[in-house]
KELOBA-925287 format. One record per residue (C-alpha): residue in three letters; y, x negated, z negated. Coordinates in pm, whole numbers, padded with zeros to 5 digits, always signed. Layout:
BEGIN
alaYXZ
...
END
This chain:
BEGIN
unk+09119-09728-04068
unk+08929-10013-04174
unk+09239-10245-04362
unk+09317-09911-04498
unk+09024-09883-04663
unk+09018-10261-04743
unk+09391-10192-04915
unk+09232-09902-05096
unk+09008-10102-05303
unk+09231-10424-05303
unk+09437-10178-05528
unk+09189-10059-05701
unk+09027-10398-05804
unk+09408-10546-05861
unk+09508-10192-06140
unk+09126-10249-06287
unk+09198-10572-06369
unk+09553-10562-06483
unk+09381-10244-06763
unk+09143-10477-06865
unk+09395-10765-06928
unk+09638-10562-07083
unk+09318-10387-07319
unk+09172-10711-07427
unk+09528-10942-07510
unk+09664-10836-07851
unk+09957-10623-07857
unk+10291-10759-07973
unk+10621-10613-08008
unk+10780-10954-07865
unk+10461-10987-07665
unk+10423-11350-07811
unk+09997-11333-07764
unk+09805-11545-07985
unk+09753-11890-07910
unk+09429-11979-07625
unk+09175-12141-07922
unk+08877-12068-07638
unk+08769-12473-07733
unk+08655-12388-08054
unk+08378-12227-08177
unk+08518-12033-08448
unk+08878-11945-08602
unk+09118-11777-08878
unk+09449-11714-08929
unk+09505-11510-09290
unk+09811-11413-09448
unk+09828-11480-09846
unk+10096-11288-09944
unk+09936-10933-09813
unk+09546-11098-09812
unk+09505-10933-09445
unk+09319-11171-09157
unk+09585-11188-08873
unk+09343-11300-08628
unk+08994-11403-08634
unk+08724-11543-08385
unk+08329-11528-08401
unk+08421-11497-08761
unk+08074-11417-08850
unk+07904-11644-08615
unk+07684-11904-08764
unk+07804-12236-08705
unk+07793-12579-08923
unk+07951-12692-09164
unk+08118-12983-09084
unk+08409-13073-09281
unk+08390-12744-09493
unk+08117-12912-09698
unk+08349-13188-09823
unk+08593-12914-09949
unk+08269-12734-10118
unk+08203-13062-10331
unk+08613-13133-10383
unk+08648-12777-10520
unk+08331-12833-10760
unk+08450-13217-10862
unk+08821-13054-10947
unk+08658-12755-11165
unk+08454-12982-11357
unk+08626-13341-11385
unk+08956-13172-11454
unk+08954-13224-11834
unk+08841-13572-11832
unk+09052-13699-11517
unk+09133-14017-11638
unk+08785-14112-11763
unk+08587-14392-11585
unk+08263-14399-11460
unk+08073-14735-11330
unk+07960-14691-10958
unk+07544-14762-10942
unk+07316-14856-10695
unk+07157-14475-10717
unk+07509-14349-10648
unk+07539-14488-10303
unk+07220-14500-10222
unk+07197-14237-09897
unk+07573-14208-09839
unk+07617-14215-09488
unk+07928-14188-09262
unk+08254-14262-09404
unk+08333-14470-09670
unk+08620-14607-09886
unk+08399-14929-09993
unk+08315-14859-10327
unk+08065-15128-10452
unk+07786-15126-10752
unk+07968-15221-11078
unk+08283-15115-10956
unk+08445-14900-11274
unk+08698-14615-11149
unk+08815-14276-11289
unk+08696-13973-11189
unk+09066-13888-11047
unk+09033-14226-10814
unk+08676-14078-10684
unk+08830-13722-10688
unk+09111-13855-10434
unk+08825-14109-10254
unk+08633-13782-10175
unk+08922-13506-10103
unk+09219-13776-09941
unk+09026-14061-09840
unk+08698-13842-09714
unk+08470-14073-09851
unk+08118-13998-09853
unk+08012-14292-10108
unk+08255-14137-10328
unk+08159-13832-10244
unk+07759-13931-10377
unk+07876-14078-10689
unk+08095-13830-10765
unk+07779-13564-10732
unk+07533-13829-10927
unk+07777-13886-11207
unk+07778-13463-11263
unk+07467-13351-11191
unk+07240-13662-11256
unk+07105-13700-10892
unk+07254-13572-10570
unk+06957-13308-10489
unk+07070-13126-10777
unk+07436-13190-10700
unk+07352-13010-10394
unk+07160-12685-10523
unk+07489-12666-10785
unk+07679-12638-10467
unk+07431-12405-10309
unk+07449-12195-10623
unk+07843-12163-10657
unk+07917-12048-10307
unk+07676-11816-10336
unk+07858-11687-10654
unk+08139-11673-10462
unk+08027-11420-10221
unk+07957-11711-09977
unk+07622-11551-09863
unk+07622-11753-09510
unk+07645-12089-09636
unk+07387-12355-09759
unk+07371-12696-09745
unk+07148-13012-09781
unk+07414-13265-09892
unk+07770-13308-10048
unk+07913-13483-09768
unk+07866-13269-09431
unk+07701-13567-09291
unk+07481-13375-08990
unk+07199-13190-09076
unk+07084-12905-08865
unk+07039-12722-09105
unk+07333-12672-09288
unk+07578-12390-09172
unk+07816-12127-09256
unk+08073-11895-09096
unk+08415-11887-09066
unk+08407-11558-09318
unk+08233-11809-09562
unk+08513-12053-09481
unk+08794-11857-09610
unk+08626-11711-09903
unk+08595-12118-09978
unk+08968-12151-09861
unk+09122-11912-10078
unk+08969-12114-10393
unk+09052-12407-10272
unk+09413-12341-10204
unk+09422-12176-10570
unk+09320-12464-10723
unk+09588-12731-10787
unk+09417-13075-10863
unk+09251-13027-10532
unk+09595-12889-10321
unk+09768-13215-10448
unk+09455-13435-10363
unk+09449-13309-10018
unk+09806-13265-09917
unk+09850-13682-10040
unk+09993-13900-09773
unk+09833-14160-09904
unk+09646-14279-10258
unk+09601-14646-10412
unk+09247-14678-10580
unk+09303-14946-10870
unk+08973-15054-10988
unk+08913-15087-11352
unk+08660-15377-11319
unk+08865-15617-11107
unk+09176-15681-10931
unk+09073-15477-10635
unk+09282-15201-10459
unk+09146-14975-10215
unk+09425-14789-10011
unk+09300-14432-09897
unk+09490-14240-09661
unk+09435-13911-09553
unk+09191-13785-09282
unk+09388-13468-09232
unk+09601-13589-08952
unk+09811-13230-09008
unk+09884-13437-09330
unk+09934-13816-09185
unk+09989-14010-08889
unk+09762-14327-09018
unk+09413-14162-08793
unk+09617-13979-08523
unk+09982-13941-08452
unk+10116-13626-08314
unk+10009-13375-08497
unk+10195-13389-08825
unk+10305-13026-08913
unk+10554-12988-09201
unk+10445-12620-09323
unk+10071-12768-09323
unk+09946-12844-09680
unk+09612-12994-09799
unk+09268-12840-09804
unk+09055-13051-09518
unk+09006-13157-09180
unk+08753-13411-09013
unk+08464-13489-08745
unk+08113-13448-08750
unk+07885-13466-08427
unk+07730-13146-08469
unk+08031-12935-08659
unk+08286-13108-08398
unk+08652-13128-08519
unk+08768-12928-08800
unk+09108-12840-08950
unk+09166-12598-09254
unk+09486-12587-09397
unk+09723-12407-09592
unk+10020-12278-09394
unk+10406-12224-09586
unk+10748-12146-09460
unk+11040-11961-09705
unk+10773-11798-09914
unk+10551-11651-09614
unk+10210-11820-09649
unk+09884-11814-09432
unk+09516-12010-09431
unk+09415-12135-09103
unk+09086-12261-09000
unk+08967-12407-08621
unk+08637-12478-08688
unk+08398-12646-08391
unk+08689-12749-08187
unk+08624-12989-07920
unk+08873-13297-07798
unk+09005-13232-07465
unk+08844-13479-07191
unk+09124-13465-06938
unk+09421-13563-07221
unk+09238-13674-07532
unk+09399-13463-07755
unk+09249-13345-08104
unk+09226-12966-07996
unk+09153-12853-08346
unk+09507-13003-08455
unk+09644-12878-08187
unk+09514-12530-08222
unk+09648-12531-08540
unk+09978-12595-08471
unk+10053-12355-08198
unk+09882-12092-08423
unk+10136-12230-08704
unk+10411-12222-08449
unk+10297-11816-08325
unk+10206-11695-08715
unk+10599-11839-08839
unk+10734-11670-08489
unk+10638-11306-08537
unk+10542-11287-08927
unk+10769-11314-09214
unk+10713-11180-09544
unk+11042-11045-09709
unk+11195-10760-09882
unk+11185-10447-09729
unk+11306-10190-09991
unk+11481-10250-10317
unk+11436-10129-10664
unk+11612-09847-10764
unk+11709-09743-10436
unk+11831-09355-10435
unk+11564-09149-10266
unk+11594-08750-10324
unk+11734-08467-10580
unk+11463-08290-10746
unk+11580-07932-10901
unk+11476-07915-11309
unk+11360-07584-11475
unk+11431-07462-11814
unk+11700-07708-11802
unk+12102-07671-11956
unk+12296-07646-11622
unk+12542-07970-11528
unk+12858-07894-11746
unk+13150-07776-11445
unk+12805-07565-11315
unk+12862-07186-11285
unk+12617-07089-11546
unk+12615-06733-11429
unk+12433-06863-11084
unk+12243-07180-11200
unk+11913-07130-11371
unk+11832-07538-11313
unk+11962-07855-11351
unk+11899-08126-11096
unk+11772-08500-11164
unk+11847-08824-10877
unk+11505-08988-10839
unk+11505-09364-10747
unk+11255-09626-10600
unk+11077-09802-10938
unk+11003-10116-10795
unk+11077-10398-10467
unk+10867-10380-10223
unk+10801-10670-09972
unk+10617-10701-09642
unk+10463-10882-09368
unk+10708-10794-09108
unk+10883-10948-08795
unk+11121-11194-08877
unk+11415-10971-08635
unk+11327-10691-08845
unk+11645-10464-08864
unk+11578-10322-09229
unk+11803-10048-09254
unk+11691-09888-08912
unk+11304-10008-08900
unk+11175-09906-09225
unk+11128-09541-09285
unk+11036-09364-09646
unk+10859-09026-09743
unk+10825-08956-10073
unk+10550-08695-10263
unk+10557-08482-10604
unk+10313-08524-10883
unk+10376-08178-10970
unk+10492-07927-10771
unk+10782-07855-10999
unk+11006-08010-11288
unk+11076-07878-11592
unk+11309-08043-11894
unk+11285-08188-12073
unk+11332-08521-11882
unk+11363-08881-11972
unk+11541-09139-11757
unk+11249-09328-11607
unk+10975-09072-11590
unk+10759-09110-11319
unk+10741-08802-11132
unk+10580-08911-10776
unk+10526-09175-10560
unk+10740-09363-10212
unk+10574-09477-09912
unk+10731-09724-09731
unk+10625-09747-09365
unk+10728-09957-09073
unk+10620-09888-08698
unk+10440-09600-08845
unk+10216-09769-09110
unk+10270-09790-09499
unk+10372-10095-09549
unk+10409-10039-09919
unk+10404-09813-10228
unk+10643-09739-10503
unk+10708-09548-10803
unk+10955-09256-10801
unk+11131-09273-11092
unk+11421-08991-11236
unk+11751-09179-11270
unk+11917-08976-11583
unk+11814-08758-11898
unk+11781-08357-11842
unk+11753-08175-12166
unk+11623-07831-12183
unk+11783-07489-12254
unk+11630-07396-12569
unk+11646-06991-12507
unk+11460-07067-12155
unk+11233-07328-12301
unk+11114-07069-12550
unk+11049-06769-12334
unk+10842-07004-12077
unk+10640-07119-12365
unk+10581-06738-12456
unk+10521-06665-12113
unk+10262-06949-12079
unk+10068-06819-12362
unk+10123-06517-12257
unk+09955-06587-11907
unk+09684-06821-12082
unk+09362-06810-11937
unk+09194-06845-12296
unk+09431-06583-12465
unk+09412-06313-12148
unk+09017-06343-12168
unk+09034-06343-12557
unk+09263-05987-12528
unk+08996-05815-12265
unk+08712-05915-12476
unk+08920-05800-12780
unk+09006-05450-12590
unk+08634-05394-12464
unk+08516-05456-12830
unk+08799-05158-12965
unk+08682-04886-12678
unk+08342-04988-12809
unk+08397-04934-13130
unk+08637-04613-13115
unk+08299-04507-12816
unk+08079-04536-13119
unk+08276-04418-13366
unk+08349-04075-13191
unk+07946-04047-13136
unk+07877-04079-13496
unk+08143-03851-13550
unk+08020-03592-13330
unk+07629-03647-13482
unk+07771-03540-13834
unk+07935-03277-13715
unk+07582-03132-13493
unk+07433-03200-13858
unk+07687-03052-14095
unk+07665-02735-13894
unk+07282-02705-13891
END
């Protein structure tokens, strides 16, 4: 009775558990679950081409800023060095004064253009660059730093602040992973800064001596020359790096046959047992799951036939018989492509579904090739997917005669001319009511 009993809630415990699994792993038709990213503190995966977050983690957990910061000041330097590129600037004393961390060796009296400090800051991650970059636009790098403050805040970056342009650690500084895509999405729109940060590699020529300074890029998504391994050829640009309190970061821009996605790891940690970068790593089995079960792609075509609307007050079709046809009819058509964020096995012509809908709840002629009359949805596994116009494919002309009597009929039935005949009746009884009174009255007087 007893291992009966024991079995009992063995089975009970063992279903429990398998409902809870099954509830908390994300459901899949090819059951290809997300990546395990439980080493890092917070994370993103968003698709471009529909702007919809695939997957997200503690994405409004406060955490810092890290490497984020360094795209913050890139972003900035791009927007406002972008029309004087190739103008130089002589590196002071005051600029490096403070710069901490990383560097790419820039020295006092070195002369270099803007573009060769842009790439020092975005490719190279320097942090000298980084301060003279910030002294040479805003005159010191406290003010540098409430400019940055202020534009991610007009951004709709509410989460974010920071105490200097580098992301050298300050307890202070943090931000979310929310914030970080809201910064992400600029970043990737911007092009000076994409081609900074997706460089291999970038020669600093110094304009004040023979010097070169050879950068290459931190981002080891990007290049091999920091860490080998984790090269990823959809990855593009944007940032990635180390800081002892924001851990490792990667944020990068993900592309493959037009589908496109922004991926962040954000507070990853390196793996003790095998020394691997988890934050690169992370992002390359989420690259490797997003390009496995997303593709965007045409799902419906333009001026695909959808329905045959009857027309009212319409000339019948020619070989009609006009003695039973009192409407012509009108093929309506999709009025535009749509496309999708859909599995890449899609079967398109069994998997996507259509309903359409009516403006009005009838047509009348005449009718113009083109008209809109209504809209498509376009749904897949029971979700719109997409909207369209419906559009009539060919010109319906109206029967004159019919045309005619409707417009009688409809002022006729006209709310103003109905209430204008009742008011119009009620004022001729009260008048021939009044008239027949005074009538009688002379009468009564005549005959007195």
């Amino acid at each position: 009775m007893r291992n009966s009993t024991l079995f009992r809630v063995f089975i009970l415990l063992f279903s429990f558990t398998l409902t809870i699994t099954a509830c908390s792993l994300p459901a899949h038709a090819d059951d290809n679950y997300f990546p395990d990213v439980s080493a890092a503190d917070a994370v993103f995966l968003f698709n471009l081409n529909t702007n919809k977050i695939i997957f997200s983690k503690n994405i409004d957990k406060q955490i810092f800023t890290g490497s984020l910061t360094k795209m913050v000041s890139g972003i900035i330097f791009c927007e406002y060095f972008a029309d004087r590129i190739d103008d130089t600037v002589e590196i002071t004393e005051q600029m490096l004064n403070n710069a901490q961390g990383a560097k790419i060796k820039l020295s006092a009296g070195d002369i270099v253009s803007y573009k060769d400090l842009l790439y020092g800051v975005i490719c190279g991650g320097g942090n000298d660059a980084c301060y003279a970059l910030a002294t040479a636009l805003s005159g010191s790098v406290d003010a540098f730093v409430k400019l940055m403050n202020d534009t991610v805040a007009s951004w709709g970056a509410k989460n974010t602040f920071f105490t200097n342009p580098s992301g050298y650690d300050d307890e202070k500084m943090h931000t979310t992973a929310e914030d970080a895509l809201i910064i992400s999405r600029i970043a990737a729109s911007n092009s000076l800064y994409m081609e900074a940060s997706s460089s291999l590699s970038y020669i600093i020529k110094l304009q004040s001596s023979d010097k070169e300074i050879k950068l290459f890029n931190r981002n080891s998504l990007i290049s091999s020359f920091y860490a080998s391994g984790y090269q990823n050829k959809h990855a593009y640009g944007l940032i990635a790096g180390f800081t002892d309190l924001g851990q490792y970061t990667a944020i990068t821009y993900l592309e493959k046959n037009g589908t496109e996605f922004l991926c962040a790891v954000m507070g990853a940690k390196e793996d003790p047992y095998s020394d691997e970068i988890l934050s690169y790593k992370y992002v390359n089995e989420i690259s490797e799951y997003a390009f496995d079960n997303y593709k965007y792609q045409k799902v419906f075509d333009s001026d695909q036939y959808i329905c045959e609307l009857d027309v009212s007050l319409a000339l019948p079709p020619v070989n009609a018989d006009k003695a039973t046809v009192d409407c012509a009819t009108v093929d309506c058509y999709s009025g535009g492509e749509i496309y999708a964020l859909v599995s890449p096995d899609i079967d398109v012509n069994n998997d996507i579904t259509y309903g359409y809908y009516l403006h009005d709840k009838s047509l009348s002629a005449p009718i113009k090739p083109g008209t809109v009359v209504g809209g498509v949805d376009i749904f897949y596994n029971g979700e719109i997917i997409g909207s369209a116009k419906l559009l009539t494919g060919s010109d319906v002309e109206e029967n004159s005669i019919l045309f005619s009597l409707d417009r009688m009929k409809s002022f006729f039935l006209d709310r103003f001319f109905v209430s204008s005949m009742i008011i119009f009746a009620l004022l001729l009884t009260a008048y021939f009511v009044t008239e027949h009174f005074n009538i009688k009255i002379t009468r009564n007087k005549r005959k007195k």
